[in-house]
C-alpha positions, 0 to 999 in steps of 0.5 A, spaced: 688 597 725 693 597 730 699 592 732 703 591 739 709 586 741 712 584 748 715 579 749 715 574 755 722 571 758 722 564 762 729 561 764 725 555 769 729 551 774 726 544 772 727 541 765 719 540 764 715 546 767 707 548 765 706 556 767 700 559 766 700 566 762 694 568 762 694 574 766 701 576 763 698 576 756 692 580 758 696 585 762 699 586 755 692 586 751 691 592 756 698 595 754 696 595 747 689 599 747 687 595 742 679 593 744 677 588 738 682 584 735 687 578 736 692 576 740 698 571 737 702 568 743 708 564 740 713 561 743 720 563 739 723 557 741 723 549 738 724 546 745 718 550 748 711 550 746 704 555 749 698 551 748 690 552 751 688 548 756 684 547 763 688 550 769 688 543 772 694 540 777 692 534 775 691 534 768 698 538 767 701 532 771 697 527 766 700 531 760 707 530 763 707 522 764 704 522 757 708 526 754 714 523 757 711 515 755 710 519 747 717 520 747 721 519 753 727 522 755 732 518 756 736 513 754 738 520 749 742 514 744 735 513 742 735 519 738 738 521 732 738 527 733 742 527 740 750 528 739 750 536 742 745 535 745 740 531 749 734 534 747 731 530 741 725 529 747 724 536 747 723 538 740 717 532 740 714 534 746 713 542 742 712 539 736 705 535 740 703 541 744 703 546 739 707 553 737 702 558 738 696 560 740 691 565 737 685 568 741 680 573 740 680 580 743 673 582 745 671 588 749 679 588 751 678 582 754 681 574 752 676 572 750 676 565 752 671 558 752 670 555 760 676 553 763 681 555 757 687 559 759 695 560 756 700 555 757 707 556 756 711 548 756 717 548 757 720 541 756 728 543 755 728 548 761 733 551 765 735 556 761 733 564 759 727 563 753 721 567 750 715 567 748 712 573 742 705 576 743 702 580 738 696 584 739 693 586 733 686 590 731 683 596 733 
């Protein structure tokens, strides 16, 4: 068995971004050669998450105005964690969408249901961040 790491860089210019990654992770399973396997997608930040889900401008707006009624930005006072810094929100919005995702390798190919795709989240933006893949298998 065989593994393969990259890493993927954002720094986005709003506070609350959804990209999909899809084609920069699959460029990165073609890179590692591997055929058969699993793909972990990690986001190495605790203000950013990376989900699976529809590539669907609505939805992604739905998941905001939700997200935001979840755990709204502002006032920041209401957050025991705000004092440095204001990003208390943030960490409850990754903490919903999730860290990481894995997905099966088949034929070198993501191997995906109908519809579903990578998504990196970013709820604290504006500012350089990462995300792992791990390419594992054969």
């Amino acid at each position: 068995m065989k593994s393969f790491r990259e890493y993927l860089y954002f720094e986005t210019a709003n506070r609350v971004e959804f990209i999909n990654i899809t084609p920069r992770v699959q460029e990165i399973v073609d890179k590692s050669g591997i055929k058969e396997g699993l793909c972990l997608v990690n986001a190495m930040h605790i203000t950013a998450s990376v989900f699976i889900n529809d590539d669907e401008s609505g939805l992604h707006r739905d998941f905001k105005v939700w997200l935001e009624k979840l755990a709204p930005h502002e006032p920041v006072s209401q957050y025991a964690h705000n004092g440095l810094e204001d990003n208390a929100d943030a960490h409850l919005k990754r903490q919903i969408m999730g860290r990481e995702v894995v997905v099966a390798i088949t034929e070198g190919k993501l191997d995906f249901g109908p519809w579903e795709q990578i998504f990196y989240g970013e709820f604290d933006g504006q500012r350089r961040k990462r995300v792992l893949v791990k390419v594992i298998g054969e």
